[in-house]
N, CA, C and O atoms as a printed pandas DataFrame, in Angstrom:
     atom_number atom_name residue_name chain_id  residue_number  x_coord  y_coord  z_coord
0              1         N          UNK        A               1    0.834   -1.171    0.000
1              2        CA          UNK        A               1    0.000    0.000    0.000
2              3         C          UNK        A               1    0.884    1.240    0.000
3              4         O          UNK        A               1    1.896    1.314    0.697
4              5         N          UNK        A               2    0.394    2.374   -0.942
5              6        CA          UNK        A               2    1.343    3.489   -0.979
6              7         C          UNK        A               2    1.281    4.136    0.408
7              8         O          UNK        A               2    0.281    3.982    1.110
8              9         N          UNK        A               3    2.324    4.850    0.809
9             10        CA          UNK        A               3    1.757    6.137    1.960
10            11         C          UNK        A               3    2.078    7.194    1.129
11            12         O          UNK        A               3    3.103    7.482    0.512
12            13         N          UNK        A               4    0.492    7.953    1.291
13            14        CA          UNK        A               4    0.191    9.434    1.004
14            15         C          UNK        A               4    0.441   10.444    1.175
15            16         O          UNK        A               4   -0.649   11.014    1.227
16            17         N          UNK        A               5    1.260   11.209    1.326
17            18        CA          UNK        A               5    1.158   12.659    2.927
18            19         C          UNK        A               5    0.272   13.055    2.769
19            20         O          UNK        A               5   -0.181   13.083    1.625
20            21         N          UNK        A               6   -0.422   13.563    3.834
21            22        CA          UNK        A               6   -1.610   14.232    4.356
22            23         C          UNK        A               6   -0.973   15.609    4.921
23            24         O          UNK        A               6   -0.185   15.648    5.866
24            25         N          UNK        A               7   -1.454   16.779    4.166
25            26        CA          UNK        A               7   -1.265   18.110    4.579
26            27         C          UNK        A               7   -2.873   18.710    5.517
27            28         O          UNK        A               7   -4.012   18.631    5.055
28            29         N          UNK        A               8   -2.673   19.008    6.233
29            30        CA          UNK        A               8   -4.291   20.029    6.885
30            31         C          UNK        A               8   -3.613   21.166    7.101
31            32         O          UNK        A               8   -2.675   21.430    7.853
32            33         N          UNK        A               9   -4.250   21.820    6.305
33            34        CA          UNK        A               9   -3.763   23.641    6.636
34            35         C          UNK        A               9   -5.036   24.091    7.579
35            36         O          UNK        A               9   -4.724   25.051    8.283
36            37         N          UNK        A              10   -5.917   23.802    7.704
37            38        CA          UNK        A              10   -6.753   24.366    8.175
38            39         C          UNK        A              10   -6.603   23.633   10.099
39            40         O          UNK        A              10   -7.143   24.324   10.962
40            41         N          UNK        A              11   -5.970   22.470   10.503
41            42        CA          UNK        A              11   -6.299   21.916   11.033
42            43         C          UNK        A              11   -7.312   21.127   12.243
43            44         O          UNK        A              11   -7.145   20.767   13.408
44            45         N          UNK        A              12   -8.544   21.085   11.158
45            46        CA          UNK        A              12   -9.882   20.168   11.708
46            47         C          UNK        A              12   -9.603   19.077   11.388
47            48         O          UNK        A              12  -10.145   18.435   12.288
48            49         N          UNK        A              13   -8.922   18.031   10.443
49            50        CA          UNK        A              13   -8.968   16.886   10.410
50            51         C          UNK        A              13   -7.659   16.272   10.854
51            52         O          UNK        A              13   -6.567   16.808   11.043
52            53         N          UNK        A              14   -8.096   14.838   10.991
53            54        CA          UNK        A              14   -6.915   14.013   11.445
54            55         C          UNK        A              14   -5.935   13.804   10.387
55            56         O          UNK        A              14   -6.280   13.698    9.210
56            57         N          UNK        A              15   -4.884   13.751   10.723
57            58        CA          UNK        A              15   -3.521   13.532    9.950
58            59         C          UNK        A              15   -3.119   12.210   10.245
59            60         O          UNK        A              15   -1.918   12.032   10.040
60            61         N          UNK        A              16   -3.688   11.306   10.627
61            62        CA          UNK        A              16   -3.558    9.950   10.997
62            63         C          UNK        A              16   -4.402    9.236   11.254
63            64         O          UNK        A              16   -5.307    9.745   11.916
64            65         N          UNK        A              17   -4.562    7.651   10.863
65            66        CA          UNK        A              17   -5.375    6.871   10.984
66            67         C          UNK        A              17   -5.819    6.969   12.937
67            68         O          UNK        A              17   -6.809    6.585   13.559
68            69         N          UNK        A              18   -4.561    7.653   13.365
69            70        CA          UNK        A              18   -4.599    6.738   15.287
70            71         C          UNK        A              18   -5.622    8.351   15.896
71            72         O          UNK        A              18   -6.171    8.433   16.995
72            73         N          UNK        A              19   -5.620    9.244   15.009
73            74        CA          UNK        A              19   -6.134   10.265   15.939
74            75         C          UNK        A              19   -7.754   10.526   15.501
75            76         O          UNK        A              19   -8.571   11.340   15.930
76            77         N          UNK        A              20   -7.882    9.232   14.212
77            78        CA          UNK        A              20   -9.510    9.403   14.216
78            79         C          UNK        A              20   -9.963    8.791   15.334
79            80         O          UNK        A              20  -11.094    9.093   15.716
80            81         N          UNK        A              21   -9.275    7.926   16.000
81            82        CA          UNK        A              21   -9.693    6.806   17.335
82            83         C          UNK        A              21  -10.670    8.640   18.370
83            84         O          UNK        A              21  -11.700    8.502   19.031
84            85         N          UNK        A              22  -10.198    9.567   18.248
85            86        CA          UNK        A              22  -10.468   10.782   19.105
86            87         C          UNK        A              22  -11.762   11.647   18.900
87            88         O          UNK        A              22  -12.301   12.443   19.668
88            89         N          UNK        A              23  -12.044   11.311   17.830
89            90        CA          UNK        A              23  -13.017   11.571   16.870
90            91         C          UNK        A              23  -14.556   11.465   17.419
91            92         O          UNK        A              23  -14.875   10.477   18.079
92            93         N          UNK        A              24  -15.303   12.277   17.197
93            94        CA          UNK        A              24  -16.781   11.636   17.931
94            95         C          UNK        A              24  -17.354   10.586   16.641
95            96         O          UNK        A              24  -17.832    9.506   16.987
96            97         N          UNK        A              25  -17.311   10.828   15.596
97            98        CA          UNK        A              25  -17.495   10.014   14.374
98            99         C          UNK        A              25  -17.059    8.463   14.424
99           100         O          UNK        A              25  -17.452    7.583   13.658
100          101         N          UNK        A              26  -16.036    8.307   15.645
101          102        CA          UNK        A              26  -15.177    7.173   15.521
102          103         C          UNK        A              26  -16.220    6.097   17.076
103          104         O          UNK        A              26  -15.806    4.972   17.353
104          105         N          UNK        A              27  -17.049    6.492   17.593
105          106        CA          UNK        A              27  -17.798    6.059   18.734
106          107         C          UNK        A              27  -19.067    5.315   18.563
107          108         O          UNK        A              27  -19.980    6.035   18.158
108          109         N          UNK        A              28  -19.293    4.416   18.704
109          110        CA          UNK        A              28  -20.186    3.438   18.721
110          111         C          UNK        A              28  -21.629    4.627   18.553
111          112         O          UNK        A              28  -21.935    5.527   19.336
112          113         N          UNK        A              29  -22.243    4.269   17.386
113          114        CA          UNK        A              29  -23.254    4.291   17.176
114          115         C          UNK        A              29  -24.349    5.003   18.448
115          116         O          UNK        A              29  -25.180    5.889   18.242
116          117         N          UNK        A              30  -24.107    4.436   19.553
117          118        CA          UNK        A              30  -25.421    4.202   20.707
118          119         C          UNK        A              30  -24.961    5.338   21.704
119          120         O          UNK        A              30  -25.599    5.910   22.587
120          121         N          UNK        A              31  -23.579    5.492   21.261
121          122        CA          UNK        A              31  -22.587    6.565   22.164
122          123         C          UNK        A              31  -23.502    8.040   22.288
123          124         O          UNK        A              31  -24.202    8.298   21.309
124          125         N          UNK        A              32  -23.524    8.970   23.395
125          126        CA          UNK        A              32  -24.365    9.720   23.252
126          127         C          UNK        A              32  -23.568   11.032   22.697
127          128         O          UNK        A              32  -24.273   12.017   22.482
128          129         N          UNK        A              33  -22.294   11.132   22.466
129          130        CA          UNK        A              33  -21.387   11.928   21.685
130          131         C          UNK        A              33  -21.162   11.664   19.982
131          132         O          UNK        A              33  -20.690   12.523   19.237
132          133         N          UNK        A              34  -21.536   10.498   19.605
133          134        CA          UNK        A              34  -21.802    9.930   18.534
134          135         C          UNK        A              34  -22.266   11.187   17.445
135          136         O          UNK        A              34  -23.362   11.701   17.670
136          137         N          UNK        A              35  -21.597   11.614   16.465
137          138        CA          UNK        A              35  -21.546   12.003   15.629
138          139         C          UNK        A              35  -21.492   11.136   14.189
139          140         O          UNK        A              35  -20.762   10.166   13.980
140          141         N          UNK        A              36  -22.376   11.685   13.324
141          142        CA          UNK        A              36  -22.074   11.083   11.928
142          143         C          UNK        A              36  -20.631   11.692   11.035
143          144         O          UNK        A              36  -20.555   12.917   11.126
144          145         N          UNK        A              37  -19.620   11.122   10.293
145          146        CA          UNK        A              37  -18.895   11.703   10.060
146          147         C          UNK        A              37  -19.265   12.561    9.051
147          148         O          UNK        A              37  -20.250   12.300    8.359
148          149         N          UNK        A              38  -18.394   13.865    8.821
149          150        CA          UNK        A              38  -18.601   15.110    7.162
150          151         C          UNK        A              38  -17.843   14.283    5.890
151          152         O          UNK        A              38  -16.861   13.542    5.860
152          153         N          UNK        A              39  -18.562   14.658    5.099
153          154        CA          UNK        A              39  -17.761   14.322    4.016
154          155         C          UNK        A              39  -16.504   14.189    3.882
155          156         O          UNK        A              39  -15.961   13.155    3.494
156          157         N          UNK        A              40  -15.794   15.484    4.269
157          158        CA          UNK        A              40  -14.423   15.614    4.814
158          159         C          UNK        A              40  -13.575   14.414    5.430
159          160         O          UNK        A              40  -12.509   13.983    4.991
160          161         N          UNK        A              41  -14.402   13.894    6.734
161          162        CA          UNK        A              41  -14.048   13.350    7.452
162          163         C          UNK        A              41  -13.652   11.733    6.212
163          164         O          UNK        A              41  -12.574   11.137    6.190
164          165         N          UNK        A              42  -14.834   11.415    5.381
165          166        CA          UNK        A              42  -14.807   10.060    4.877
166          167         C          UNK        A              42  -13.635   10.330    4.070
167          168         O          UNK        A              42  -12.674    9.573    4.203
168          169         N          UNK        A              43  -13.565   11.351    3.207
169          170        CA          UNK        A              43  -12.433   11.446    2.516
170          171         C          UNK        A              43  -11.012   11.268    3.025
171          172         O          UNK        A              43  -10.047   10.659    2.564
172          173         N          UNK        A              44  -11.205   12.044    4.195
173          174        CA          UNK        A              44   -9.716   11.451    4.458
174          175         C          UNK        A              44   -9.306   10.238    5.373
175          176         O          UNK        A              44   -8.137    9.917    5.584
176          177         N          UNK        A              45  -10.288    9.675    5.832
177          178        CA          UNK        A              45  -10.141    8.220    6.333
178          179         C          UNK        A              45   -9.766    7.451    5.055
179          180         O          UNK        A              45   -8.816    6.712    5.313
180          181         N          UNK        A              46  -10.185    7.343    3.685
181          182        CA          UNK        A              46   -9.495    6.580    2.491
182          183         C          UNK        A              46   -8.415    7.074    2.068
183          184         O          UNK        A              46   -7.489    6.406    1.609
184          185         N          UNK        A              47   -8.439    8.759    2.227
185          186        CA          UNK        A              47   -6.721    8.712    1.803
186          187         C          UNK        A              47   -5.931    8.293    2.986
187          188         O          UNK        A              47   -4.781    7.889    2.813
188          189         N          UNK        A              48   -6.453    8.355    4.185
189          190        CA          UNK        A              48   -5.556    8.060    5.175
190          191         C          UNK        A              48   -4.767    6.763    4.631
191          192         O          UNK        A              48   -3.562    6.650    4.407
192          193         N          UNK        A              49   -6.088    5.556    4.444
193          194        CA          UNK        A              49   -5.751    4.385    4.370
194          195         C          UNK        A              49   -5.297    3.674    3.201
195          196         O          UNK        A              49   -5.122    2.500    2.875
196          197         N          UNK        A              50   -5.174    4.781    2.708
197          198        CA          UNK        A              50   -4.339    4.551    0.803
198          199         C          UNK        A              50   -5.259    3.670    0.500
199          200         O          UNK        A              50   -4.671    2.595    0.388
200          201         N          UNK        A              51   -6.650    3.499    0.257
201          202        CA          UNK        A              51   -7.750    3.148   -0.598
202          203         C          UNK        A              51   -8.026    4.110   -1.957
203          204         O          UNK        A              51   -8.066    5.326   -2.149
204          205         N          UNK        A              52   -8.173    3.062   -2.690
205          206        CA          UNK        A              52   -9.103    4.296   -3.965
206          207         C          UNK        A              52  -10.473    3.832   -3.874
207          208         O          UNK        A              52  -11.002    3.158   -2.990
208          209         N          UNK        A              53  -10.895    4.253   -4.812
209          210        CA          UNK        A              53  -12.618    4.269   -4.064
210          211         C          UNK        A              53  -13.547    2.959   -4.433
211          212         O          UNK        A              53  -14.576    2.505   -3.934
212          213         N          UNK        A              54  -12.238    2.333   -6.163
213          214        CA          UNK        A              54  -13.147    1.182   -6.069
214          215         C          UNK        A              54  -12.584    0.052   -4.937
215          216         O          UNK        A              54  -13.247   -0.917   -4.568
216          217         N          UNK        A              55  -11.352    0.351   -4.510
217          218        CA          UNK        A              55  -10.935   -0.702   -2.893
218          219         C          UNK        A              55  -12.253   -0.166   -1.777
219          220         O          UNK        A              55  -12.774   -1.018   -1.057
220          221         N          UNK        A              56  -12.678    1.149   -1.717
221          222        CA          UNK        A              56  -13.504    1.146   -0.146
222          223         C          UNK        A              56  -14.737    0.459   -0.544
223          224         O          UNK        A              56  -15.390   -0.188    0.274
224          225         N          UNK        A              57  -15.145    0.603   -2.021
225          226        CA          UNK        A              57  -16.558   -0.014   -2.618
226          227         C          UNK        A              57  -16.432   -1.285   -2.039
227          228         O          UNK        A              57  -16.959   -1.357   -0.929
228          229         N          UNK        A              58  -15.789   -2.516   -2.529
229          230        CA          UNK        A              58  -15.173   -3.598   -2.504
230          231         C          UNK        A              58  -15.750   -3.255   -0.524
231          232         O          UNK        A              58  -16.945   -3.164   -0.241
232          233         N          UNK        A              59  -14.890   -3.155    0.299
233          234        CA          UNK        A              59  -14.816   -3.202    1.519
234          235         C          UNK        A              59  -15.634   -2.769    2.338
235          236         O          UNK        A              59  -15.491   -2.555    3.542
236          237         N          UNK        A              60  -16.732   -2.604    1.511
237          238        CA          UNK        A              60  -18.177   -1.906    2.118
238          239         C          UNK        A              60  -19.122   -2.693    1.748
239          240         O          UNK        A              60  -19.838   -3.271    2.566
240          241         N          UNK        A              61  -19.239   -2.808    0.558
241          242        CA          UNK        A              61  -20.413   -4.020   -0.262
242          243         C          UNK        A              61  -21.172   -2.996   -1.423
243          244         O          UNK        A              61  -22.304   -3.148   -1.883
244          245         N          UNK        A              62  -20.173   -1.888   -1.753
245          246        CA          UNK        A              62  -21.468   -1.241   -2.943
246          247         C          UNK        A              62  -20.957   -0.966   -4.424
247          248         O          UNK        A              62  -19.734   -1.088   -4.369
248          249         N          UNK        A              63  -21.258   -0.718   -5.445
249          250        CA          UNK        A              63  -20.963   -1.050   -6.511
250          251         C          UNK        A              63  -19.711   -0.116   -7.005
251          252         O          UNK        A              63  -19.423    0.988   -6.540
252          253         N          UNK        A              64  -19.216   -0.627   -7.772
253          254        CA          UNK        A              64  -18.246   -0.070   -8.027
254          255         C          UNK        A              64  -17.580   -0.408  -10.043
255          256         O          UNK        A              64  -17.468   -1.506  -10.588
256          257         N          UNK        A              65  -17.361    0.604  -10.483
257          258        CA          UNK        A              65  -16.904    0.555  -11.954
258          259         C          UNK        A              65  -15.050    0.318  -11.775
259          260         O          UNK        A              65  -14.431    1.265  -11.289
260          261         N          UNK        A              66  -14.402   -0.729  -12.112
261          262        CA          UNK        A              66  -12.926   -0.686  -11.566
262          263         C          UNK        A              66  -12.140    0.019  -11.906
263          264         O          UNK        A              66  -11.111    0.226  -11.262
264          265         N          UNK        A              67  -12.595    0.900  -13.668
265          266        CA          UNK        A              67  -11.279    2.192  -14.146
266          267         C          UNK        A              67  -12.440    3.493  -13.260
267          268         O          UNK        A              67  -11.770    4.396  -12.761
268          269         N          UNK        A              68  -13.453    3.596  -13.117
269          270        CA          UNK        A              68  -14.226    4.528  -12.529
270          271         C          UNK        A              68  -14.582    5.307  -11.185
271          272         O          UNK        A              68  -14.966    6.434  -10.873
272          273         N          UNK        A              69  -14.157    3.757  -10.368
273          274        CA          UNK        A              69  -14.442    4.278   -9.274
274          275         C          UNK        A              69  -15.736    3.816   -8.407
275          276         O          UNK        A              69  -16.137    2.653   -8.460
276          277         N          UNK        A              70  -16.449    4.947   -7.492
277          278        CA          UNK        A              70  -17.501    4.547   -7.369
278          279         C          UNK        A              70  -18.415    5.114   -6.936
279          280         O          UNK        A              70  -18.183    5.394   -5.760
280          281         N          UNK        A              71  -19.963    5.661   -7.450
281          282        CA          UNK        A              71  -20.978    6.627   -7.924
282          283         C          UNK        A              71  -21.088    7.195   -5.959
283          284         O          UNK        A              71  -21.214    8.216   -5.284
284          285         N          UNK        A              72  -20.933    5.688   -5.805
285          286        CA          UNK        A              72  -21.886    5.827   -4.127
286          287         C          UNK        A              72  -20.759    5.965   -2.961
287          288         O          UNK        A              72  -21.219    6.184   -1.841
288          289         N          UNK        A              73  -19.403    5.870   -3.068
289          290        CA          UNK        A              73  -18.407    6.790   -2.566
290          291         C          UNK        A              73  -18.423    8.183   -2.721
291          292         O          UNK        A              73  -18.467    8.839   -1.680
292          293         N          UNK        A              74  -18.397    8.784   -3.801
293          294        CA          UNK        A              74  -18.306    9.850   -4.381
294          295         C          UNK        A              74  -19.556   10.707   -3.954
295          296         O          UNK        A              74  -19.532   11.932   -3.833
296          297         N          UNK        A              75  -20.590    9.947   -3.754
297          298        CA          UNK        A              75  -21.752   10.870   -2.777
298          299         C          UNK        A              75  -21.532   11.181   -1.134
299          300         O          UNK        A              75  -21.889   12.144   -0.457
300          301         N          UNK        A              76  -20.599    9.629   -0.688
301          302        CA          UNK        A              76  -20.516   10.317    0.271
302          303         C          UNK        A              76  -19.270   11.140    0.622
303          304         O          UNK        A              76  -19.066   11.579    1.754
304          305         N          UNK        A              77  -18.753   11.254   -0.038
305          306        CA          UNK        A              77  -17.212   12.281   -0.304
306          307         C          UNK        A              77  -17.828   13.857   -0.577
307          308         O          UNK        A              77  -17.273   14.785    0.011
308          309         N          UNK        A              78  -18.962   14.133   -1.461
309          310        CA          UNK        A              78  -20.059   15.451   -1.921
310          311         C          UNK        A              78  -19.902   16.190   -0.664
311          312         O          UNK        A              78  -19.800   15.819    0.505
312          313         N          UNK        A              79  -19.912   17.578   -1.352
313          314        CA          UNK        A              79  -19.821   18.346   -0.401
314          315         C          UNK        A              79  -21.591   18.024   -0.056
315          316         O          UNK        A              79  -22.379   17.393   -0.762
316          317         N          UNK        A              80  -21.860   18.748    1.358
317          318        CA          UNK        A              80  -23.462   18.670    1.611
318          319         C          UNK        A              80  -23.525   19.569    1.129
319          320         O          UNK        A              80  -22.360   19.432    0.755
320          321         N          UNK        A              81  -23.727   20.258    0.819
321          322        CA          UNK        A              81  -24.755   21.724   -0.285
322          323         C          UNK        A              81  -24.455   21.143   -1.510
323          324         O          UNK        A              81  -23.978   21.918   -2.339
324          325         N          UNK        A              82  -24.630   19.792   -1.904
325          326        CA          UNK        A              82  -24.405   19.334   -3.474
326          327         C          UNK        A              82  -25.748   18.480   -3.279
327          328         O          UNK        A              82  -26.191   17.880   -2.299
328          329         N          UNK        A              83  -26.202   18.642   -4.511
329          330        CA          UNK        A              83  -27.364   17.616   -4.282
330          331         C          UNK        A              83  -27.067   16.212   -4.383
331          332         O          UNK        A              83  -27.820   15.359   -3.912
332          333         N          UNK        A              84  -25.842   15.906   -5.068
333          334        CA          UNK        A              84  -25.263   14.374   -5.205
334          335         C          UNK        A              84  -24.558   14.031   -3.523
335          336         O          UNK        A              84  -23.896   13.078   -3.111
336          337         N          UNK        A              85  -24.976   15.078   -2.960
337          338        CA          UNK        A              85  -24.591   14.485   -1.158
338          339         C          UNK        A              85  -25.436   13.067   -0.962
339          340         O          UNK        A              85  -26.603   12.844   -1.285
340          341         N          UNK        A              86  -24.846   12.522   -0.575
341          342        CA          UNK        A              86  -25.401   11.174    0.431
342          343         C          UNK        A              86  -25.009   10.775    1.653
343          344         O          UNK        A              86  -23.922   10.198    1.671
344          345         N          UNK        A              87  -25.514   10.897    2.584
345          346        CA          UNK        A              87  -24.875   10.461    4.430
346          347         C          UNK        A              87  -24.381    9.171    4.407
347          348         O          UNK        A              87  -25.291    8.358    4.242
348          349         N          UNK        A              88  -23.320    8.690    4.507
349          350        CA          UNK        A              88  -22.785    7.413    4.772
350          351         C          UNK        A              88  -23.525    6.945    5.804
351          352         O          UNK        A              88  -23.692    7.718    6.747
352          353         N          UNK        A              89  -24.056    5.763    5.858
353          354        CA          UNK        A              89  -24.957    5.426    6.392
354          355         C          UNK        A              89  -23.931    4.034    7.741
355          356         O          UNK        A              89  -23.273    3.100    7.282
356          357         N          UNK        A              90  -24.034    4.213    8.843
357          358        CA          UNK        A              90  -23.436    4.215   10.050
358          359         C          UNK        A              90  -22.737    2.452   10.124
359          360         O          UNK        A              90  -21.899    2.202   10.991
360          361         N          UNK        A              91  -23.151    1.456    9.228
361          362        CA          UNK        A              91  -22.588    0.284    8.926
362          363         C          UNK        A              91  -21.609    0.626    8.080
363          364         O          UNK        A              91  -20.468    0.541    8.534
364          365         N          UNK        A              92  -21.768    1.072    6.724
365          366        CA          UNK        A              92  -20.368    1.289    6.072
366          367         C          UNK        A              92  -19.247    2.053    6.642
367          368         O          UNK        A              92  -18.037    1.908    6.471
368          369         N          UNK        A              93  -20.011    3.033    7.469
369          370        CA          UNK        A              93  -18.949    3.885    7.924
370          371         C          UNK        A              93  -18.052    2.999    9.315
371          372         O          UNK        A              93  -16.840    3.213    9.329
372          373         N          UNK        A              94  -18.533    2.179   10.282
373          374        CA          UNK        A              94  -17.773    1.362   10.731
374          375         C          UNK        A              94  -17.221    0.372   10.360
375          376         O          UNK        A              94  -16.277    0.063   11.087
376          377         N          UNK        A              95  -17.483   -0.602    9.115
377          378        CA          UNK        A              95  -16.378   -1.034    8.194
378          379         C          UNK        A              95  -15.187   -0.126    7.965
379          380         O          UNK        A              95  -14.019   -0.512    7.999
380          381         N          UNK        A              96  -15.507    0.865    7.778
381          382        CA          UNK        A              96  -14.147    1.464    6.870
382          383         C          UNK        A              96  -13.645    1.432    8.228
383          384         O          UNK        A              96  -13.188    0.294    8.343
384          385         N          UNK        A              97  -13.467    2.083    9.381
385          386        CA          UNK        A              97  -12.997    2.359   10.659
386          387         C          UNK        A              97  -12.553    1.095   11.218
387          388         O          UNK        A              97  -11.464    1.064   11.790
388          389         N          UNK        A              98  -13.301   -0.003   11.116
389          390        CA          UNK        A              98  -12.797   -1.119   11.317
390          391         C          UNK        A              98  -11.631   -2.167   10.691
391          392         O          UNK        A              98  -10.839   -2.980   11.166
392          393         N          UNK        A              99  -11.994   -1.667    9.329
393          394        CA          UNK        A              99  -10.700   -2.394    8.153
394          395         C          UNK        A              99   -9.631   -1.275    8.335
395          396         O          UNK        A              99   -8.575   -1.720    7.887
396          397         N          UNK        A             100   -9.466   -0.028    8.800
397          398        CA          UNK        A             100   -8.641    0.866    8.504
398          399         C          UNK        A             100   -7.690    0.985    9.840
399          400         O          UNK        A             100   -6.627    1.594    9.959
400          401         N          UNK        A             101   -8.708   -0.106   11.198
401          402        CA          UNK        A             101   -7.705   -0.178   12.305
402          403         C          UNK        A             101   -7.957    0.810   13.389
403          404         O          UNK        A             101   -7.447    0.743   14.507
404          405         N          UNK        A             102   -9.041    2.026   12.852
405          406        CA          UNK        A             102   -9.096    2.625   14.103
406          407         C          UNK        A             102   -9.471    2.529   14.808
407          408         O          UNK        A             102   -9.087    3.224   15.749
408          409         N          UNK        A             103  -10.695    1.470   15.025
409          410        CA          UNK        A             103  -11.995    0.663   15.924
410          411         C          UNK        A             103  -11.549   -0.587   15.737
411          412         O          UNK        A             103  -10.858   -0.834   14.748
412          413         N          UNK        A             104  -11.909   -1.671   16.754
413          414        CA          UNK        A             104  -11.986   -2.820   16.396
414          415         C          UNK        A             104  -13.324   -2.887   17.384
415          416         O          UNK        A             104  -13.894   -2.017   18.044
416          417         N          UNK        A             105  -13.595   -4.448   17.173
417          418        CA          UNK        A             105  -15.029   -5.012   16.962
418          419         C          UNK        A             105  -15.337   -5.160   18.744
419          420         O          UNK        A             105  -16.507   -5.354   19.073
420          421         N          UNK        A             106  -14.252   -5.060   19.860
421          422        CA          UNK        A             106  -14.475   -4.859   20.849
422          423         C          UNK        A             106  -14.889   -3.658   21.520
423          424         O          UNK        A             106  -15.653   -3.633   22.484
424          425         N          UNK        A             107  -14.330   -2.622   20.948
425          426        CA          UNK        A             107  -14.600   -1.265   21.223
426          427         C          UNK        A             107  -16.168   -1.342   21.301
427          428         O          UNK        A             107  -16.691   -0.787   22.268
428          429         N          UNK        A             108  -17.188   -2.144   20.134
429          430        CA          UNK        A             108  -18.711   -1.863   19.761
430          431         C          UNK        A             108  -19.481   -2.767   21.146
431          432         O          UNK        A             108  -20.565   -2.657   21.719
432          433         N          UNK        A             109  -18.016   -3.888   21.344
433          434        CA          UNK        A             109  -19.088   -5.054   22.059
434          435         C          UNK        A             109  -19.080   -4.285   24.107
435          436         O          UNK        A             109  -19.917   -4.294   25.010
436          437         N          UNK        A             110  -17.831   -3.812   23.988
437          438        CA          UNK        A             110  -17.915   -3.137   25.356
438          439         C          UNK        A             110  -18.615   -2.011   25.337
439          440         O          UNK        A             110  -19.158   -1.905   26.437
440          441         N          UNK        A             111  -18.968   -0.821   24.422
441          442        CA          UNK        A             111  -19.739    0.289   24.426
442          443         C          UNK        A             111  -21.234   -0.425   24.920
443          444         O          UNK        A             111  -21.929    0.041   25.824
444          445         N          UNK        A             112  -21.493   -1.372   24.309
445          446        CA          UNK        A             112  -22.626   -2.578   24.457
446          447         C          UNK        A             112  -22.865   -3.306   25.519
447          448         O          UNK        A             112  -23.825   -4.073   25.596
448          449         N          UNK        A             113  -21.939   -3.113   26.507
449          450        CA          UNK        A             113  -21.752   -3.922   27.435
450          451         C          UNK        A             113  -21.902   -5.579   26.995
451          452         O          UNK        A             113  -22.587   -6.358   27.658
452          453         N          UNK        A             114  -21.237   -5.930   25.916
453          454        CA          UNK        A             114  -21.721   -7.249   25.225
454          455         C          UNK        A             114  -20.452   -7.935   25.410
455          456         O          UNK        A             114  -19.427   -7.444   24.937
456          457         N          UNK        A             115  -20.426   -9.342   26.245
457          458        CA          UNK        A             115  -18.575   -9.257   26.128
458          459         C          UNK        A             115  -18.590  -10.701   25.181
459          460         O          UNK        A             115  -19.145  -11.780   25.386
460          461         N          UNK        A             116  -18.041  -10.394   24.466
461          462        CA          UNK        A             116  -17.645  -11.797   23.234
462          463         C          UNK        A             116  -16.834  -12.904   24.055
463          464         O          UNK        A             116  -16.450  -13.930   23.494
């Protein structure tokens, strides 16, 4: 896998896979700090993780064209004042967090009080 550099001039986003772990976006669903992530945010969790978009398609379950890319990444990458916005919807978005290492599957079962 390539590594990318990640520049934030503005600095709101993470510059690393370990500091989305800090993230309210990065918290179990049920969490009462639980945030949905921004577009922003999805975008750079795949460049974080040196994905292109038909690898996050693939690692999510949604369609994907392989020289193209993919329609339903790319919505949720849209800025929101675009009408091609789409909210990543809170299963794909913990796949990616989960394949990318910043969550694992205990983090969900203890927020749950569920112990595997």
């Amino acid at each position: 896998m390539e590594t990318v550099p990640i520049y934030d001039v503005g600095g709101s986003l993470p510059i690393s896979l370990e500091a989305f772990r800090n993230r309210p976006c990065a918290l179990p669903f049920n969490h009462a700090a639980y945030v949905p992530p921004t577009p922003e945010e999805v975008n750079r969790l795949i460049k974080l993780a040196g994905w292109s978009q038909s690898v996050t398609a693939k690692l999510v379950g949604v369609n994907y064209v392989p020289k193209k890319g993919s329609s339903t990444i790319r919505k949720w990458q849209a800025s929101v004042e675009k009408d091609d916005y789409r909210e990543i919807p809170y299963s794909a978005w913990r796949l990616m967090l989960l394949y990318a290492g910043v969550v694992s599957i205990d983090d969900g079962l203890v927020a749950l009080n569920v112990h595997s």
